[in-house]
C-alpha positions in Angstrom: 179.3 164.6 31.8 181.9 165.8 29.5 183.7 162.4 28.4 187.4 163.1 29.3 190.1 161.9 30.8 188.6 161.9 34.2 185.9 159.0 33.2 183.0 161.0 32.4 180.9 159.7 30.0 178.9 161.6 27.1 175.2 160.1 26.6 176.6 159.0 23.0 179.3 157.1 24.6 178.2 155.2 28.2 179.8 154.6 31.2 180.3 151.0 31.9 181.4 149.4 34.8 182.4 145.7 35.7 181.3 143.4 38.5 184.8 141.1 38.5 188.5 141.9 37.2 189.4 138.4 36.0 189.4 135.8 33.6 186.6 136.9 30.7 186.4 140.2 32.6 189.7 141.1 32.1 190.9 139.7 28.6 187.7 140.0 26.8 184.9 141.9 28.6 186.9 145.3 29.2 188.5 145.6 25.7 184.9 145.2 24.3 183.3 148.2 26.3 186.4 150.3 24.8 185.9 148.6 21.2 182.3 149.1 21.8 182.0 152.6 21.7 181.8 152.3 25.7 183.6 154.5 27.9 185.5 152.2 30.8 185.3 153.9 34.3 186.5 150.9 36.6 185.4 147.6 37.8 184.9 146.1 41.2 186.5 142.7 42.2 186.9 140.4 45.5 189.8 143.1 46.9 190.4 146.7 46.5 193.8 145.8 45.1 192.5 143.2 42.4 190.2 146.5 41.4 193.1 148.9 41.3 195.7 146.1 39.0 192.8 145.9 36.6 192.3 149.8 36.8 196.1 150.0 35.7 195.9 147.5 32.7 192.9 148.9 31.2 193.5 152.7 32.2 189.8 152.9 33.6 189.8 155.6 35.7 188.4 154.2 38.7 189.2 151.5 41.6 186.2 150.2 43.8 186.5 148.9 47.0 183.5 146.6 46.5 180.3 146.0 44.5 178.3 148.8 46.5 180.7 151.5 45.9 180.8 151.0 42.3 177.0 151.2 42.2 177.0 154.5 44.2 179.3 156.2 40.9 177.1 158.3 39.0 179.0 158.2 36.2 178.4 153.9 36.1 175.5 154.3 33.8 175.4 150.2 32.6 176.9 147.3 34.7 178.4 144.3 33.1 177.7 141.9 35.5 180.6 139.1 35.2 181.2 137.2 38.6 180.6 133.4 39.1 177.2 132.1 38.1 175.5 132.0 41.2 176.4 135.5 42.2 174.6 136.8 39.3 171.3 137.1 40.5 172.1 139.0 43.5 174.6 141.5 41.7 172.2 142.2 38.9 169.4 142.8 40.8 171.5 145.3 43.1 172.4 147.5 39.6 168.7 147.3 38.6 167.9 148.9 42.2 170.7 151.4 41.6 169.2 152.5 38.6 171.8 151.0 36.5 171.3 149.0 32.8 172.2 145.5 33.7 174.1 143.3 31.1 174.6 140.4 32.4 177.0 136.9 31.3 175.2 133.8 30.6 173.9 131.8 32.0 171.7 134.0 34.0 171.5 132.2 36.8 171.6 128.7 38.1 168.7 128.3 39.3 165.2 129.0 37.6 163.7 130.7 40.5 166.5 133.5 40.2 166.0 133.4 36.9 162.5 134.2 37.5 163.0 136.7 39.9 165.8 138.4 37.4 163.1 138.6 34.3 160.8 139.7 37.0 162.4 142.6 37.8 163.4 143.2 34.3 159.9 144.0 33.0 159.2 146.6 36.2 162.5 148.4 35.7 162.6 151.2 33.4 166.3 150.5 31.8 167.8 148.2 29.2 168.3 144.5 30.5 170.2 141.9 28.6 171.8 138.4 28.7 175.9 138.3 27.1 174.8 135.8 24.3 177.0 137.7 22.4 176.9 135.0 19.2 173.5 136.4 17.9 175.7 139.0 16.8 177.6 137.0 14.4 176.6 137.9 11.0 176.8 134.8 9.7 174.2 132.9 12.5 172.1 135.7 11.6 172.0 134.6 8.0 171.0 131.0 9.4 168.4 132.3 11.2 167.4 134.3 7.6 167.5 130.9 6.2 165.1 129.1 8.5 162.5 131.6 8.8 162.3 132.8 5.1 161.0 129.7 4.2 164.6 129.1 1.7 165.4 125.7 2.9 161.5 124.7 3.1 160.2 123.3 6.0 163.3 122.6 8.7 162.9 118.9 10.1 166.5 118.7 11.5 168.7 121.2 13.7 172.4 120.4 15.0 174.4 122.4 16.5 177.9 121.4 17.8 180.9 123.0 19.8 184.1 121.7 20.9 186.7 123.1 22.5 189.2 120.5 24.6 189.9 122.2 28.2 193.6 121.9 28.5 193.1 121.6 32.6 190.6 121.4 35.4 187.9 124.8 35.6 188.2 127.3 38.1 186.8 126.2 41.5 183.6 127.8 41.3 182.9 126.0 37.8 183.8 122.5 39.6 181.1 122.8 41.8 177.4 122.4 40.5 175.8 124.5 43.2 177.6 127.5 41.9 177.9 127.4 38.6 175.3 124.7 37.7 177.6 122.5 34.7 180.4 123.0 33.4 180.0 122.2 29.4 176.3 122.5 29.6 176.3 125.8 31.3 179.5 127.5 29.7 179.6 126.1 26.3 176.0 125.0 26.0 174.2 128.1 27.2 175.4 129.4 24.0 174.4 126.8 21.6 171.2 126.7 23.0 170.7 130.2 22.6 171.7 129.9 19.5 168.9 127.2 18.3 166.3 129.3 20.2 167.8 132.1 18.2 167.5 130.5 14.8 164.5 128.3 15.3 162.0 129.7 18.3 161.0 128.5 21.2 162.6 124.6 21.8 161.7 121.9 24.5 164.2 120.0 25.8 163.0 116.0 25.2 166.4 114.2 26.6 169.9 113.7 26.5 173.1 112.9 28.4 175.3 115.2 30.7 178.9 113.2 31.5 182.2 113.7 32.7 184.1 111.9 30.3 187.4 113.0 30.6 188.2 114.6 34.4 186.3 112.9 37.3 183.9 116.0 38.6 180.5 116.3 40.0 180.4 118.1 36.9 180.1 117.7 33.0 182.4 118.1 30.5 180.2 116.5 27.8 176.2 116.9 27.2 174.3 116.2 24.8 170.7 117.8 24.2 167.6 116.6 22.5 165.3 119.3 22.1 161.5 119.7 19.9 160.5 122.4 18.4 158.0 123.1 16.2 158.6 123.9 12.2 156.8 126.1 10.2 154.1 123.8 8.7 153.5 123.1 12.5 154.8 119.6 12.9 157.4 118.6 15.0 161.2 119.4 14.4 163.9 118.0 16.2 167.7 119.7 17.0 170.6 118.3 18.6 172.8 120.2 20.5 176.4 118.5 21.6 179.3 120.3 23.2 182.1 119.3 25.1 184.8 120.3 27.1 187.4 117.2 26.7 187.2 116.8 23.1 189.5 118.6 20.4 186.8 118.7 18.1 187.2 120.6 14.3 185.6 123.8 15.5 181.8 124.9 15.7 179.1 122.8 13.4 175.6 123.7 12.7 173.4 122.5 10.4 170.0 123.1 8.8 168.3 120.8 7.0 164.9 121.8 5.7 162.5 120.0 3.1 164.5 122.2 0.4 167.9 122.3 1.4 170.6 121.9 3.4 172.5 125.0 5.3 175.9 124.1 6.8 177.5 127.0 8.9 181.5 126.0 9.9 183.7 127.5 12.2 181.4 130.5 13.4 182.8 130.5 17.4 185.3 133.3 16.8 183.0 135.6 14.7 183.5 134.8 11.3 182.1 131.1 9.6 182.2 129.5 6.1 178.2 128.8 5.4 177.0 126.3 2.8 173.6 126.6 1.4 172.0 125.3 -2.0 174.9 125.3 -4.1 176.7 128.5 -2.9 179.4 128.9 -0.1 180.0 132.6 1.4 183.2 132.8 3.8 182.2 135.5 6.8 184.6 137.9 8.0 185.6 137.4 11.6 183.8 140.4 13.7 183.6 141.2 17.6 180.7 139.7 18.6 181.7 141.5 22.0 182.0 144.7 20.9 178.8 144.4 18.7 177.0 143.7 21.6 178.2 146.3 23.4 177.6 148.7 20.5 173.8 147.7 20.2 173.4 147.8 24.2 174.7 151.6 24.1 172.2 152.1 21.1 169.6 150.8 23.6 170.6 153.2 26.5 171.5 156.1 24.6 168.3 156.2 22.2 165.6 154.3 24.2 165.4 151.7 21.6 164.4 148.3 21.8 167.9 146.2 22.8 168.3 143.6 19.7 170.3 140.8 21.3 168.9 138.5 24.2 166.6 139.4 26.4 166.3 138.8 30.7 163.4 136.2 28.9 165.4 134.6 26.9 167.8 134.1 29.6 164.5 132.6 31.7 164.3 130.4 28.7 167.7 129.1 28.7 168.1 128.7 32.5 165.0 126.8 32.2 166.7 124.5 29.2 169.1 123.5 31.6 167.1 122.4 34.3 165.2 120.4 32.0 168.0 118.5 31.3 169.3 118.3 34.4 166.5 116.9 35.2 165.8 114.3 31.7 169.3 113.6 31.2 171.0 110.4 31.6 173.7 112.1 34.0 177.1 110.1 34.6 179.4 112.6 36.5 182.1 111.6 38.7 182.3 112.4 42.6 185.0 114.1 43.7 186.9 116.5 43.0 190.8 115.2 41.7 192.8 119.0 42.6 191.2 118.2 46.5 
């Protein structure tokens, strides 16, 4: 493969291809493969024309008719797998059988028997599987984690993590409907944060919470609210807190650490960048592509054989079994019906 204008892709630069051609796939996903180090060959969406317009905007070389045709290219060494929630179990395993490395968007599924099935699979398959939690990659939730297990801020008895970001309008129809994509803030904004505290932390329980729609009357949430243990490293019990919402402004991303010798506060992290506060000193992060970053250290993976350093098809188990936990200890107060019907 000689990496030219014809799509082919060098080992030291991989071919990437996209399962969907809208929305994050489009504005977000695609620049980061090219930002990434990746090299762009085409992605496959619900029509042969929807491939071909996002073909043209990105200049990928290639159009495919549907998912099977774009997992019969050779030259598609990794597969970003980026359709609606409950497609991705099906579509990822598919690339895994193809022979293809399998990134694929949180959350990993919507239900925790295809999430089981998906980390399954991941440990028999001899390629480089991962779950687009691409806010490890942040350098300054790195530094948390730093923080929490070097012992800096003593023993951590409190964790909260909080995002906000007001939805100006009703989700995309596959979002309003639970069967499909599982939640809306819990499952789109809160699959992150609670990535993030199993990230910074270890391994978390869910304990309680509340999943509402407080704002738009859905059979989905747009506000949950997580109580989690987990356990600190004197081995007593730890709590975190993890809010996010979908209907309120908010003042950016919070999260906060507070150990038995300090307190770390980490401010407006969601883009890439953050302003952390810890024992006296206060570092302001430059903003970085999380995206790309994570596409940089998957290519490392594929390219080298190395261990992949973001999140694993586990951790994705983890956090699709998170979910359901809450779903099913939650106080839940969603609306009914649908108000677009």
């Amino acid at each position: 493969m000689d990496g030219t204008t014809d799509g082919h892709a060098t080992p030291a630069r991989i071919g990437w291809g996209i399962v969907g051609t809208g929305g994050w796939a489009d504005h977000t996903f695609a620049p980061a493969v090219l930002n990434g180090g990746g090299a762009l060959i085409g992605a496959a969406g619900s029509s042969l024309e929807k491939s071909e317009a996002f073909a043209g905007r990105h200049a990928a070389p290639r159009a495919y008719r549907d998912v099977d045709e774009l997992l019969a290219d050779d030259d598609v060494q990794a597969v970003w797998v980026a359709s609606p929630t409950d497609l991705h179990c099906d579509h990822a395993l598919r690339a895994l059988e193809a022979g293809k490395h399998v990134l694929v968007e949180k959350p990993m599924a919507t239900s925790l028997a295809d999430a089981e099935r998906m980390a399954s699979a991941a440990k028999r398959a001899q390629v480089t599987t991962a779950v687009g939690f691409q806010h490890r990659f942040n350098p300054s939730h790195r530094r948390l984690e730093e923080l929490a297990s070097s012992g800096e801020l003593g023993d951590l008895v409190y964790v909260r993590l909080q995002q906000f970001i007001k939805s100006e309008g009703l989700p995309t129809d596959w979002r309003r409907d639970p069967a499909r994509s599982g939640g809306w803030a819990i499952n789109d904004l809160g699959t992150h944060v609670l990535d993030l505290l199993r990230f910074i932390v270890g391994d978390v329980e869910a304990i309680g919470g509340g999943l509402a729609a407080a704002q738009f009357d859905l059979p989905v949430d747009d506000l949950a609210v997580a109580l989690l243990r987990f356990e600190s490293a004197n081995g007593k019990p730890a709590f975190g807190v993890v809010e996010v919402s979908t209907t309120v402004p908010g003042g950016g991303s919070v999260m906060e650490l507070d150990g038995t010798q300090g307190v770390a506060t980490l401010t407006g992290s969601w883009p890439g960048g953050g302003t952390l506060r810890a024992r006296g000193t206060e570092v302001a992060y430059e903003v970085v592509d999380t995206y790309a970053a994570q596409v940089r250290a998957f290519g490392a993976s594929v390219s080298q054989g190395s261990k992949y350093v973001g999140a694993s098809w586990d951790d994705g188990l983890a956090n699709v079994r998170l979910v359901e936990d809450l779903n099913r200890l939650a106080a839940v107060l969603v609306g009914t019906r649908d108000p677009a019907a």
